[in-house]
VOPAGU-2260 file (C-alpha; in pm, 1 decimal, decimal comma):
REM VOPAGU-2260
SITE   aa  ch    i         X         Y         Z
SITE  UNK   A    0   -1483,8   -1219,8   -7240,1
SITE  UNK   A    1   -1753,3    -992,9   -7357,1
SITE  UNK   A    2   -1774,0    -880,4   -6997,8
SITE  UNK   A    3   -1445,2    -785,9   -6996,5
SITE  UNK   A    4   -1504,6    -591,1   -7351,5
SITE  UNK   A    5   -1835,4    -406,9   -7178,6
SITE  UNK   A    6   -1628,2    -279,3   -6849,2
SITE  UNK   A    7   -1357,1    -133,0   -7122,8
SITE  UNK   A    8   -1579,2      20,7   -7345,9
SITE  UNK   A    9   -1787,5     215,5   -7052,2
SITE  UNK   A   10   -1474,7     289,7   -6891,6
SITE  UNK   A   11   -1314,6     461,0   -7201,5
SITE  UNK   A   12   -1650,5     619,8   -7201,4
SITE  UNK   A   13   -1742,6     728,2   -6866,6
SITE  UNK   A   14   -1331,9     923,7   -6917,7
SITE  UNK   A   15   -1432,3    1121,7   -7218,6
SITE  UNK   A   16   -1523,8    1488,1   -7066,1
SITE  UNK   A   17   -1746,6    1571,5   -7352,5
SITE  UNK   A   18   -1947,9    1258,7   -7158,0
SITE  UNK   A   19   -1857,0    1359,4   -6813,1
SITE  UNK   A   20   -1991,7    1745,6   -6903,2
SITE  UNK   A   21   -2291,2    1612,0   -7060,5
SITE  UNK   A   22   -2394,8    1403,2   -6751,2
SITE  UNK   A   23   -2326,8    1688,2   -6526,2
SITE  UNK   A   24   -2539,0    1938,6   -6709,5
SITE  UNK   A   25   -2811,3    1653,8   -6715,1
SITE  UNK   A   26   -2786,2    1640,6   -6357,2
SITE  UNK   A   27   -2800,5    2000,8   -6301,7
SITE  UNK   A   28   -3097,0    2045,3   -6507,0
SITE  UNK   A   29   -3330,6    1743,3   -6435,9
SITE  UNK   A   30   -3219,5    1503,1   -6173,9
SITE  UNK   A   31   -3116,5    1769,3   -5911,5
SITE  UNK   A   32   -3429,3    1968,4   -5947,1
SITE  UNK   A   33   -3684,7    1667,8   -5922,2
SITE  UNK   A   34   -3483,5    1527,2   -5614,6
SITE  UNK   A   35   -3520,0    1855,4   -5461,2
SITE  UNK   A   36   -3924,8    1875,6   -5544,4
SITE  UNK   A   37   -3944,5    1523,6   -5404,1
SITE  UNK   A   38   -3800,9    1564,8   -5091,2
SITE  UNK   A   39   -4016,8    1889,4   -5002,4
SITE  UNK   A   40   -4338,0    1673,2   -5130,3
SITE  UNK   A   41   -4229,8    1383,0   -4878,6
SITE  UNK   A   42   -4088,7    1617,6   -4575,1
SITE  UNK   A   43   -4431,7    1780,2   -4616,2
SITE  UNK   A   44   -4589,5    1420,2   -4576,2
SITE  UNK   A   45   -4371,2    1344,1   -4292,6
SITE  UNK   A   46   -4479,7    1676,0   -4131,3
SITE  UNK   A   47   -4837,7    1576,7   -4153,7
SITE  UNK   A   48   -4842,0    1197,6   -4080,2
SITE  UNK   A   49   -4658,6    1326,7   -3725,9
SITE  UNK   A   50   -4891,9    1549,9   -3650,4
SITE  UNK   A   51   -5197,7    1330,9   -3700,0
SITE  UNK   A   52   -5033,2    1057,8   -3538,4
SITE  UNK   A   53   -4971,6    1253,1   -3266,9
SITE  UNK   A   54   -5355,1    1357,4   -3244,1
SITE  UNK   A   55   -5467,1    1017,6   -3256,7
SITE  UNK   A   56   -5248,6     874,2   -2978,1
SITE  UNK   A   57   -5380,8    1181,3   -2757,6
SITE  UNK   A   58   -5693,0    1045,6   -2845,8
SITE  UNK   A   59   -5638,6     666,1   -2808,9
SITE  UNK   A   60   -5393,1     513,2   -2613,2
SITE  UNK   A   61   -5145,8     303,7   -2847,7
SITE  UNK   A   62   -5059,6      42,0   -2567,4
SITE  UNK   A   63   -5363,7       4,9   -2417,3
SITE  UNK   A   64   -5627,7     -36,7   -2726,5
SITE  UNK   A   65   -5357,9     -86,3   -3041,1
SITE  UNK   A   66   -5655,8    -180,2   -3316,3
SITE  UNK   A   67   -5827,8     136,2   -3208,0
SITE  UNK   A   68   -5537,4     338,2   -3261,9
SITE  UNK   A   69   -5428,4     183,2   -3595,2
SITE  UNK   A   70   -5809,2     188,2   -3743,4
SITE  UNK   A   71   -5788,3     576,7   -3628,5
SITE  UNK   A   72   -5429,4     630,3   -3782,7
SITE  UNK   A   73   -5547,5     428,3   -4087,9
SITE  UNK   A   74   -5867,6     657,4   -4110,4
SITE  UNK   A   75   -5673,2     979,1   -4063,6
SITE  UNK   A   76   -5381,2     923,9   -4304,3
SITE  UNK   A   77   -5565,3     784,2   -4577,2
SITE  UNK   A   78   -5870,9     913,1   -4542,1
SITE  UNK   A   79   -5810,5    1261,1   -4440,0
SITE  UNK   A   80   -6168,0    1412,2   -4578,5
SITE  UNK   A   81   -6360,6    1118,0   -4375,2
SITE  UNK   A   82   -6123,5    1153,5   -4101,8
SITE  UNK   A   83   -6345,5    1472,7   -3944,9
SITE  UNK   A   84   -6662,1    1279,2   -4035,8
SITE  UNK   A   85   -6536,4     975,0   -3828,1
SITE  UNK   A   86   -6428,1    1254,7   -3531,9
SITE  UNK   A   87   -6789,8    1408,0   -3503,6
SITE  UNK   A   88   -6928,9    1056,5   -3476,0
């Protein structure tokens, strides 16, 4: 019963356009703008982890020696500054 009541009340709600024009503009403003900085943020992060793990499997071959490979992946994606320390090594 009071599920019933919820479902009418946000459906008489989510018709008003005063609500509808609100939650657009909100969109607009905030939500469309911080998906957009988050995606450039994470394609950027994509962009990198590819390239690195790209490097390391030139480096070490992922079928033949896979702990090497991960402990080098490991150590150049979340590492990145000791990354060129553990290169020169």
């Amino acid at each position: 019963m009071l599920r019933n009541i919820l479902f009418q009340v946000i459906r008489k709600v989510a018709g008003d356009p005063k609500v509808q024009k609100q939650a657009a503009e909100t969109y607009e403003d905030t939500v469309r703008p911080r998906v957009k900085s988050a995606q450039k943020f994470v394609k950027k992060n994509m962009d990198f982890a590819k390239k690195e793990l790209g490097d390391v499997a030139r480096e070490t071959n992922p079928l033949e020696e896979p702990s090497k490979f991960l402990k080098k992946a490991r150590e150049r994606l979340f590492d990145p500054e000791d990354s060129d320390e553990t290169a020169k090594r």
